[in-house]
C-alpha positions in Angstrom: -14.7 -3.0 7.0 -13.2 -3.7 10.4 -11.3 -6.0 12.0 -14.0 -7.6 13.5 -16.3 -7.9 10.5 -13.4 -9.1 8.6 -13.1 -12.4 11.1 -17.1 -12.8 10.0 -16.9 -13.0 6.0 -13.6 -14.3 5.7 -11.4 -11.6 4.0 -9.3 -11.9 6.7 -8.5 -15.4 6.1 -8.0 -15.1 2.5 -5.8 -12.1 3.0 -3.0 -14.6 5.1 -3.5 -16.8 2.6 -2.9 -14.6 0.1 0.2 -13.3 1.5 1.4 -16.7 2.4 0.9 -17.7 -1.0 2.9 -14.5 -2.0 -0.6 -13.9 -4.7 0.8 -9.8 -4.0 -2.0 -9.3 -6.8 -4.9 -10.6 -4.6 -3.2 -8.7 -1.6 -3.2 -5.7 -3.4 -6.8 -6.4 -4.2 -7.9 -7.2 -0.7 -6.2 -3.9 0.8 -7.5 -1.9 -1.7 -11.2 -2.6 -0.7 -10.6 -3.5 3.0 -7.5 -1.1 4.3 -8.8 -1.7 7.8 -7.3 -5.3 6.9 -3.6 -3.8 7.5 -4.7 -3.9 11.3 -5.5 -7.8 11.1 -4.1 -10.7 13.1 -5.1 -13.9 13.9 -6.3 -15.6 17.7 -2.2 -15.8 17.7 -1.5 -12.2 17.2 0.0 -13.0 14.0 -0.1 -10.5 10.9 0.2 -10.3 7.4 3.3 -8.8 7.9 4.6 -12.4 9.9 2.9 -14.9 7.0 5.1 -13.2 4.6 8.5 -12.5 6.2 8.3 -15.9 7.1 7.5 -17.3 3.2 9.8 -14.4 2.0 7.1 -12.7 -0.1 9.3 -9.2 0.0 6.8 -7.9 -2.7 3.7 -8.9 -0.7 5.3 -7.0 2.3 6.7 -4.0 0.5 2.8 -3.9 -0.8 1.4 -4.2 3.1 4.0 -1.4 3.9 3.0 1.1 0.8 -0.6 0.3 1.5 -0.3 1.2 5.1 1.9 4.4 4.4 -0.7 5.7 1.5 -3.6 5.1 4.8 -1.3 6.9 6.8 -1.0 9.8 4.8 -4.7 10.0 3.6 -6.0 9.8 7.5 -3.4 12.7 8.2 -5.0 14.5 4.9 -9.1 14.3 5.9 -8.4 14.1 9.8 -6.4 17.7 10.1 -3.9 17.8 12.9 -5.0 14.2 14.0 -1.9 11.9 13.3 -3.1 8.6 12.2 -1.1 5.8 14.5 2.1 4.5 13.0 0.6 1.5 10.5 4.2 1.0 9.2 5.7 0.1 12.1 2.4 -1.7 14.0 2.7 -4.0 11.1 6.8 -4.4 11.0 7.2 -4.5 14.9 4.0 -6.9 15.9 4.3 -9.6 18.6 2.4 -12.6 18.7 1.1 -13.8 21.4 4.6 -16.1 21.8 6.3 -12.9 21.4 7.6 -13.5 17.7 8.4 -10.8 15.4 8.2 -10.8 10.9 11.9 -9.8 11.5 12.7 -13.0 14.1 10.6 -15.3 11.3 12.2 -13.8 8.5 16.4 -14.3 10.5 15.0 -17.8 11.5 14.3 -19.0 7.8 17.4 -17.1 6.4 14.9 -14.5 4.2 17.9 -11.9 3.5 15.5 -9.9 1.7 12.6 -9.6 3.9 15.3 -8.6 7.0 16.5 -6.0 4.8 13.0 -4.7 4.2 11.8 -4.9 8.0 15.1 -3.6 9.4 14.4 -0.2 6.8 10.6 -0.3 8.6 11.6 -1.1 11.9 14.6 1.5 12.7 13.2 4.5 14.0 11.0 2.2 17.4 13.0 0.0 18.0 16.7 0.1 19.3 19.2 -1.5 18.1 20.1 -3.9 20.9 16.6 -5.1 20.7 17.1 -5.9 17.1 20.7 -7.4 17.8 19.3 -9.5 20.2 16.6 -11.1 17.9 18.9 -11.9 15.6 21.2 -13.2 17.8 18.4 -15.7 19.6 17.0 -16.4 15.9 20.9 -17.0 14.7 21.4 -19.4 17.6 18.7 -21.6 17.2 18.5 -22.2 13.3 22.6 -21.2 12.9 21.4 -18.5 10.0 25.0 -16.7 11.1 24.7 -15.3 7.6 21.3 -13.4 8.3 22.3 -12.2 11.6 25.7 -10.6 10.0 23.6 -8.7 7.4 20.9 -8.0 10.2 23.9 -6.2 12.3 25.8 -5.0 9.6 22.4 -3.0 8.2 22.4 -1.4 11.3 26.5 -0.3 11.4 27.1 -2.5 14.4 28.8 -6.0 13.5 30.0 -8.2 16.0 
């Protein structure tokens, strides 16, 4: 099932509520039948991956990344030479439409856990100034200091 189809019958839908919910069963479930689901967003350009870094649901997203690593490897398998794009870090480095990262939502709310998982997802596209300035805008307006000093300190750099 696509994208498109999946804005139709509602898996979508019940997918972000499912990871909102942190339900990593019924995510499990969904991504299983659907894995063209890991490519979902809403009108907002929000993904799965946002829902849950924001609840911080770390087993829901360490689920979305294995899924999307395990459709990685099996479109590398039956397509050849053909490299499947990046899921991994499509899901850990989306945008909304605001500009809003999981990683920003997950440093906003203080979600320790989720920034550790996203930084481990995120490190080899984006650079590190990039994520030190998230943290640093996310830090500033919700004064999670803490999160930001893990955030840097994950990546060797603290200021």
């Amino acid at each position: 099932m696509g994208v498109a189809a999946s804005h139709i019958d509602g898996t979508g839908n019940q997918l972000i509520k499912a990871a909102k919910a942190g339900q990593v069963d019924l995510v499990t479930e969904l991504l299983s039948a659907h894995p063209g689901l890991l490519r979902y967003h809403t009108l907002r350009h929000l993904n799965i991956c946002h829902f849950a870094a924001r609840a911080d649901h770390v087993d829901v997203l360490e689920q979305l990344f294995s899924k999307a690593e395990e459709v990685e490897f099996l479109g590398r398998l039956h397509g050849g030479n053909r490299l499947e794009p990046n899921i991994v870090q499509q899901l850990a480095n989306a945008s909304s439409d605001r500009g809003v990262t999981p990683l920003m939502l997950a440093v906003e709310r203080g979600c320790v856990e989720s920034v550790k998982l996203l930084l481990s997802k995120v490190r080899g596209c984006t650079s590190q100034q990039h994520l030190q300035q998230q943290a640093c805008y996310c830090s500033c307006r919700t004064a999670a200091v803490d999160v930001s000093g893990q955030q840097l300190t994950t990546h060797g750099k603290k200021t």
